[in-house]
N, C-alpha and C positions, 0 to 999 in steps of 0.2 A: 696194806692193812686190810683186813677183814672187814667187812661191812660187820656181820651178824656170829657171834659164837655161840650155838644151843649147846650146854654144858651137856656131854652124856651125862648118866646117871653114875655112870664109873668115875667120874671127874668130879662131879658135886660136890664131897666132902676135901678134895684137894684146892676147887676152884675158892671156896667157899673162905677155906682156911690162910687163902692167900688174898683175898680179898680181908680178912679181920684186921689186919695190923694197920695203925695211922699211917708207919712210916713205909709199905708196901702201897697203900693206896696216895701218899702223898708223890711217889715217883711216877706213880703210875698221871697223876696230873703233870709233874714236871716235863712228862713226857709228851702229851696231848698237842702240845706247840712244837716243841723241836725234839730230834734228838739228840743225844745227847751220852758223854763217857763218864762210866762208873765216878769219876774224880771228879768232872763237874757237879753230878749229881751230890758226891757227897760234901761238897764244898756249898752247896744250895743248900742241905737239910741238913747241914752243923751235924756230919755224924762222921765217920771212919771209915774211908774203902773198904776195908773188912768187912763191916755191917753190912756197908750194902751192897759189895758184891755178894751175899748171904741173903740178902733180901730181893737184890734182881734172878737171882739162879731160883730162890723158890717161885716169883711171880712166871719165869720161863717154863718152869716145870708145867705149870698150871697154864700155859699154852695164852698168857697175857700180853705179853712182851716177847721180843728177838733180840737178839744183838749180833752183832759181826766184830772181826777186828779190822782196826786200822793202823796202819804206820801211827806211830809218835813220836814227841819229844824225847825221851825215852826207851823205847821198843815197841810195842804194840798197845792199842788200849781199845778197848771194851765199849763198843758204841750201842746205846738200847734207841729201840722205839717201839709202839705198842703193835700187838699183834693184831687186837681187833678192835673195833670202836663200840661194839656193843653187846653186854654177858645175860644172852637168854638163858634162864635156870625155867625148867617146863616141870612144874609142881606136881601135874595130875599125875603125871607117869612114873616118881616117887616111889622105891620098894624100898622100905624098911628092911635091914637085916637086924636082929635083936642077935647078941651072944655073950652067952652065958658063961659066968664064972664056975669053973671047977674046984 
């Protein structure tokens, strides 16, 4: 795991977005201790593998969390842990893009 993640500026508005949701920042805690497979996780947070494979792949995207596979009971399963332990967003550097409706 990463010590430190400085969001680029290209990231910002993704980082930012996947950080909004209770139940993207609640896995992202469930994570913090162990890791953990999409079916544990969603067996923790009373929701439906669906969701939150849907909620790990957007936190992935946004460079929060990894996962790998591993053998299972089943076939394969979807192991997460976090990517970094800390999301520097650097304000001063900031470029607004304004765009405009046609």
């Amino acid at each position: 795991m990463k010590e430190r993640f400085e969001v680029p500026d290209e990231k910002v508005l993704k980082v930012a977005k996947a950080l909004s949701s209770d139940t993207r920042l609640a896995i992202i805690a469930l994570l913090i201790n162990k890791s953990m497979d999409v079916s544990r996780i969603a067996e923790a947070l009373k929701q439906t593998e669906a969701n939150i494979s849907a909620q790990v792949k957007l936190l992935e995207q946004a460079g929060l969390i990894k996962s790998h596979y591993e053998p299972g009971e089943h076939g394969v399963r979807k192991v997460c842990e976090p990517a970094v332990k800390n999301v520097i967003f650097d304000t001063t550097s900031l470029k607004l893009e304004t765009h405009t409706r046609k």
